[in-house]
DSSP file (Angstrom, degrees, kcal/mol; ACC not computed):
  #  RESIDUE AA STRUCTURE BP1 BP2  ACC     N-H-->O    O-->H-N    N-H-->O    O-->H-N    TCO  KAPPA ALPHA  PHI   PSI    X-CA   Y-CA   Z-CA
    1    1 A X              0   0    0      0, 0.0     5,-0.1     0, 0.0    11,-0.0   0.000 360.0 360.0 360.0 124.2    9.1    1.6  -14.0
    2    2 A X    >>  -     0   0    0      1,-0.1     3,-1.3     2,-0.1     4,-0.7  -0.534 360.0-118.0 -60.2 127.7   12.2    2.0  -11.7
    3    3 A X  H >> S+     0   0    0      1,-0.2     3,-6.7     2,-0.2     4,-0.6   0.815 107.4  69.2  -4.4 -79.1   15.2    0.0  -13.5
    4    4 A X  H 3> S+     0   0    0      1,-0.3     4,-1.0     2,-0.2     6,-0.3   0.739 100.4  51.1 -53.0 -16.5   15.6   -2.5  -10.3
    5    5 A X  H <4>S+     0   0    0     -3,-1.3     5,-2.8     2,-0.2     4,-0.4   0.925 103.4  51.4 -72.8 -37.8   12.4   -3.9  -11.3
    6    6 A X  H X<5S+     0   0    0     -3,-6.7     3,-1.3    -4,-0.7    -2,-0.2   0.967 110.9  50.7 -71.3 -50.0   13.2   -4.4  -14.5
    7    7 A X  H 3<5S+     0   0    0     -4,-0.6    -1,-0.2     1,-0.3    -2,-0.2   0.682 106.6  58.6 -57.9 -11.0   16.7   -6.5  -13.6
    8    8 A X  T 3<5S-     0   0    0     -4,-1.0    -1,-0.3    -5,-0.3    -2,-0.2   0.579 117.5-120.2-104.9  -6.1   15.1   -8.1  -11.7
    9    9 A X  T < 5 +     0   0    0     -3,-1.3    -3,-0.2    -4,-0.4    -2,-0.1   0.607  63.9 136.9 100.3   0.6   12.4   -9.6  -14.4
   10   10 A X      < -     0   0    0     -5,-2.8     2,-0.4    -6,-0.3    -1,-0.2  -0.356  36.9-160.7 -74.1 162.5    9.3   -8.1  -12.5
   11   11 A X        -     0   0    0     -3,-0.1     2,-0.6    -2,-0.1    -1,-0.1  -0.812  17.6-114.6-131.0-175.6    7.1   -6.7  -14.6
   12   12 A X        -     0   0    0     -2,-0.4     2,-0.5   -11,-0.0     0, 0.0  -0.936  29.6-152.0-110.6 149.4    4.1   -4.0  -13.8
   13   13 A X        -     0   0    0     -2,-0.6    -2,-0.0     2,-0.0    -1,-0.0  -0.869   9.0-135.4-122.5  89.8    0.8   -5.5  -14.4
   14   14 A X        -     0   0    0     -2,-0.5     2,-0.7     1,-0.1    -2,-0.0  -0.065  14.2-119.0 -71.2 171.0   -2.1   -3.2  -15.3
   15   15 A X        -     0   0    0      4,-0.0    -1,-0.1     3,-0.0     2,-0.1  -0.797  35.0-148.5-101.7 116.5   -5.5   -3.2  -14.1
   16   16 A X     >  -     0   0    0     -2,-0.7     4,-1.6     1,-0.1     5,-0.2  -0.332  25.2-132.1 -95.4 168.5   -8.1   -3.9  -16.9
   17   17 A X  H >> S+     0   0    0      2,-0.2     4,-1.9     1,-0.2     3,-0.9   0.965 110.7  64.8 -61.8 -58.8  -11.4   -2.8  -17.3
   18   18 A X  H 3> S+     0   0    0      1,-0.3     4,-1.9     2,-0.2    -1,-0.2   0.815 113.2  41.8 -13.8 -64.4  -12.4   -6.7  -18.1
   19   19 A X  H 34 S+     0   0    0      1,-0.3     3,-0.3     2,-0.2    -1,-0.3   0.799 109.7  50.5 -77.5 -29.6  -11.2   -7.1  -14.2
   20   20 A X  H << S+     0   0    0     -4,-1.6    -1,-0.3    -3,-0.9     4,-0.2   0.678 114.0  53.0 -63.2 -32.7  -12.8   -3.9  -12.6
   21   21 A X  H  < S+     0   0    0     -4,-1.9     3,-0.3     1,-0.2    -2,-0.2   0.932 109.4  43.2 -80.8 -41.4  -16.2   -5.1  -14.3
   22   22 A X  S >< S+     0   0    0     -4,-1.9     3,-3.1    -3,-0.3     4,-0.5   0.289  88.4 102.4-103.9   4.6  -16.4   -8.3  -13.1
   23   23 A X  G >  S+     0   0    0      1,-0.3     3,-1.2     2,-0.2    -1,-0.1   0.814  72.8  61.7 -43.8 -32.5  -15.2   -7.2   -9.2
   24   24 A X  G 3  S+     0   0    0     -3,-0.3    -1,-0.3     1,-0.2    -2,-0.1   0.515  88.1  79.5 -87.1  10.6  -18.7   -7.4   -7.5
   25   25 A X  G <  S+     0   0    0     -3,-3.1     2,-0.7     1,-0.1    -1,-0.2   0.666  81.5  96.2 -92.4 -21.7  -18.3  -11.5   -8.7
   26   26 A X  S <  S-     0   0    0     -3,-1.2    -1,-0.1    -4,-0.5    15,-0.0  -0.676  92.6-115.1-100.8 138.7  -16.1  -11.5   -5.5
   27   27 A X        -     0   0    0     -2,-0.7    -1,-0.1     1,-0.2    -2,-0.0   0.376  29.0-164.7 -28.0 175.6  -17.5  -12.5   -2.0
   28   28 A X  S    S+     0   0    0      2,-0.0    -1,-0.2    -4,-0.0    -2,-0.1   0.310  71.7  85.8-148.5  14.1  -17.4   -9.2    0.1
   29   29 A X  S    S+     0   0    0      1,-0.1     3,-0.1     3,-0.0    -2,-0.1   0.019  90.9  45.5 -84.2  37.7  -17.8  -10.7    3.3
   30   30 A X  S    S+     0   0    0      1,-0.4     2,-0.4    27,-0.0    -1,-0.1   0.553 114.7  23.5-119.0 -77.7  -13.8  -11.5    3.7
   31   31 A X        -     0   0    0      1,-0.1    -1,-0.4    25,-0.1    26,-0.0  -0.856  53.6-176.1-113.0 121.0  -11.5   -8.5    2.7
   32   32 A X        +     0   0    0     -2,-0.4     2,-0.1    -3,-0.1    -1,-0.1   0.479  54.6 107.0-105.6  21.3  -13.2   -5.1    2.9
   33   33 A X     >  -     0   0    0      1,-0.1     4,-0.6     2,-0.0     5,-0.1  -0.532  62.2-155.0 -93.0 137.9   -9.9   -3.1    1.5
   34   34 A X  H  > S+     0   0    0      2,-0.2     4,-1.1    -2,-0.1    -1,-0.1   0.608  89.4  50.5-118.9  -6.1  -11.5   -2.4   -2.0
   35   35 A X  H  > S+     0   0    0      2,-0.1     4,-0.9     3,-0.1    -1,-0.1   0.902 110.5  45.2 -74.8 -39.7   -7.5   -2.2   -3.4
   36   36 A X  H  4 S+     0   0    0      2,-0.2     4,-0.3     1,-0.1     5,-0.2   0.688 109.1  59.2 -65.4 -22.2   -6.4   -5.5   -1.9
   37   37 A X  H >X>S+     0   0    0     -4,-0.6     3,-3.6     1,-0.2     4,-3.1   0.946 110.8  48.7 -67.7 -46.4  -10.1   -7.0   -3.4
   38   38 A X  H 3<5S+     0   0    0     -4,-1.1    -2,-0.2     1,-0.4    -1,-0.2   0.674 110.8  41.3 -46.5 -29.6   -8.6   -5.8   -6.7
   39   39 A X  T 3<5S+     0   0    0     -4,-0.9    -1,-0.4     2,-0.2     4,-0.2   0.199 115.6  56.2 -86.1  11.2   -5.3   -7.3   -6.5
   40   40 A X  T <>5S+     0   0    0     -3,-3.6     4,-3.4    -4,-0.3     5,-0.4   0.631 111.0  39.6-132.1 -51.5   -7.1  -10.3   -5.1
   41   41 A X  H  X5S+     0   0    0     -4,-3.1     4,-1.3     1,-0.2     5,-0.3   0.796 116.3  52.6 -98.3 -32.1   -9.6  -10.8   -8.3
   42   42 A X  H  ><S+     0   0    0     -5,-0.7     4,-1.3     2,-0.2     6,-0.4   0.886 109.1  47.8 -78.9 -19.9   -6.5   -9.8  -11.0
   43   43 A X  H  >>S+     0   0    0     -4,-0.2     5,-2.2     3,-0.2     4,-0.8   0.854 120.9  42.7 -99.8 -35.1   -4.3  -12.7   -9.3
   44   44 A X  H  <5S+     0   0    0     -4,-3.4     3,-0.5     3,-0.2    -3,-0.2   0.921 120.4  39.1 -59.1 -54.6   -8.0  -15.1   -9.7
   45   45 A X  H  <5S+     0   0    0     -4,-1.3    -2,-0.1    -5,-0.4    -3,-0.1   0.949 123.8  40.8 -60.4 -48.2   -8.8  -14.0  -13.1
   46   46 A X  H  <5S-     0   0    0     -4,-1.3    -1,-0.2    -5,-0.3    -3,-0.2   0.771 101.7-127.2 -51.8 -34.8   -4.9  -14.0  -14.3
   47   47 A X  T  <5 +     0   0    0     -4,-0.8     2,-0.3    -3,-0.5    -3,-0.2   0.645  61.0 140.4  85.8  17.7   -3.8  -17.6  -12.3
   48   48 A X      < -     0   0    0     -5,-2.2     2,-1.8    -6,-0.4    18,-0.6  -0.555  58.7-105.1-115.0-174.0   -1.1  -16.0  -10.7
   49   49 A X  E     -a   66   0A   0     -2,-0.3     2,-0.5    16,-0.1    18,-0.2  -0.600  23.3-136.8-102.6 125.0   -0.2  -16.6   -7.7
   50   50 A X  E     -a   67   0A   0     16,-1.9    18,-1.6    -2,-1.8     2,-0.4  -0.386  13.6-164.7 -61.9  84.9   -0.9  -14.0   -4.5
   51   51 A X  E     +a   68   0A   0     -2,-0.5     2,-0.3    16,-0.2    18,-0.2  -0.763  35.9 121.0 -77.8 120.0    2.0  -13.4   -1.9
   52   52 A X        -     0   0    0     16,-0.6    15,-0.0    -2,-0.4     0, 0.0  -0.849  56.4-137.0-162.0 172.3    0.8  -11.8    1.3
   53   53 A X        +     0   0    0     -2,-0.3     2,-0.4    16,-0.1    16,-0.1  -0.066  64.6 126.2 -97.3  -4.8    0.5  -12.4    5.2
   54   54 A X    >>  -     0   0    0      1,-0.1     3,-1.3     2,-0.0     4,-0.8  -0.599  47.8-165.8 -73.8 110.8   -2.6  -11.3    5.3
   55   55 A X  T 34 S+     0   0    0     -2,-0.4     4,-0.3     1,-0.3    -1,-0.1   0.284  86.4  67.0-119.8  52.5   -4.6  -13.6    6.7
   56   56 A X  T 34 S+     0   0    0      2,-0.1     4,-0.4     1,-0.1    -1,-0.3   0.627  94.3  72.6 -94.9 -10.4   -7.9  -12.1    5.6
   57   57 A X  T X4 S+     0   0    0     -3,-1.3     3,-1.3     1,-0.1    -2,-0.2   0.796  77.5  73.8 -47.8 -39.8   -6.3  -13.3    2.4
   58   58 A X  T 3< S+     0   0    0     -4,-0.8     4,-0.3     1,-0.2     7,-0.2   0.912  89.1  57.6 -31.0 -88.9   -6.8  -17.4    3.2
   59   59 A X  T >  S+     0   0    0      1,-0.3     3,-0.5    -4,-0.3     4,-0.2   0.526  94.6  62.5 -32.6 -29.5  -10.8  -17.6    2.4
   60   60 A X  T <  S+     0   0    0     -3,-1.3     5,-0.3    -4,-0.4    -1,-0.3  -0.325  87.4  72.7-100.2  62.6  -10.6  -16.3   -1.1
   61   61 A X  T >  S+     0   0    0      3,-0.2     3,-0.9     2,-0.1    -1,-0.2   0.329  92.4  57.3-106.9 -17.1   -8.3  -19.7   -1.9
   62   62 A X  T <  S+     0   0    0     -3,-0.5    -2,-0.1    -4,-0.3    -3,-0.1   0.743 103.9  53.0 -82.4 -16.8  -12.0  -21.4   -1.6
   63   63 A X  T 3  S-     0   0    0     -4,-0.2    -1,-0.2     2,-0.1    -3,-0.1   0.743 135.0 -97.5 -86.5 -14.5  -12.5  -18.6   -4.6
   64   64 A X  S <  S+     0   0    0     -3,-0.9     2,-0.5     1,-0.4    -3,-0.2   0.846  72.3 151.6 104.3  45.8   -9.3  -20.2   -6.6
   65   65 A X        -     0   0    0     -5,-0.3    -1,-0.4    -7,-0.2     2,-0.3  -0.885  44.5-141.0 -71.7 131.0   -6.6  -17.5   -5.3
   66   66 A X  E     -a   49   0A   0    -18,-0.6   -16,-1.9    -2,-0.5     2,-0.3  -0.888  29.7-163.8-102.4 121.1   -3.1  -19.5   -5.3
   67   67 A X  E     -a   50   0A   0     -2,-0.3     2,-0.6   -18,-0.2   -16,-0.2  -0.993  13.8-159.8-131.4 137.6   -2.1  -17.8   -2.1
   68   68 A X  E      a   51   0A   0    -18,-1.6   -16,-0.6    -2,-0.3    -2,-0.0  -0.883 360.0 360.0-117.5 102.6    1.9  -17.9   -0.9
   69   69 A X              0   0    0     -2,-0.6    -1,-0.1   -18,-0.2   -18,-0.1   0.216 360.0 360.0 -59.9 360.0    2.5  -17.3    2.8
């Protein structure tokens, strides 16, 4: 993990199997990017909360994504 991440208090977040198994539980008419579903369904399963501009991102807040514009 490059230092600046680390001063700055980020952390890396791996991608569990748990979340990769339960993937097809999200819609697929929204977001067809099949990395951005992933980060999409670890930031639902986790609680945290999703920063993007994306605004195919919006639709999975009806799915409980905490999304920051």
């Amino acid at each position: 993990m490059p230092i600046i991440f680390k001063e700055k208090g980020y952390k890396i977040i791996p991608i569990l199997c748990d979340e990769t198994a339960t993937l097809w539980k999200l819609k697929l008419d929204y977001h067809k990017d099949p990395f951005d579903r992933i980060l999409i369904w670890q930031a639902i399963k986790n609680n945290f909360t999703f920063i993007s501009n994306d605004v195919n991102m919006n639709p999975y807040r009806m799915e409980g994504l905490r999304l920051l514009w």
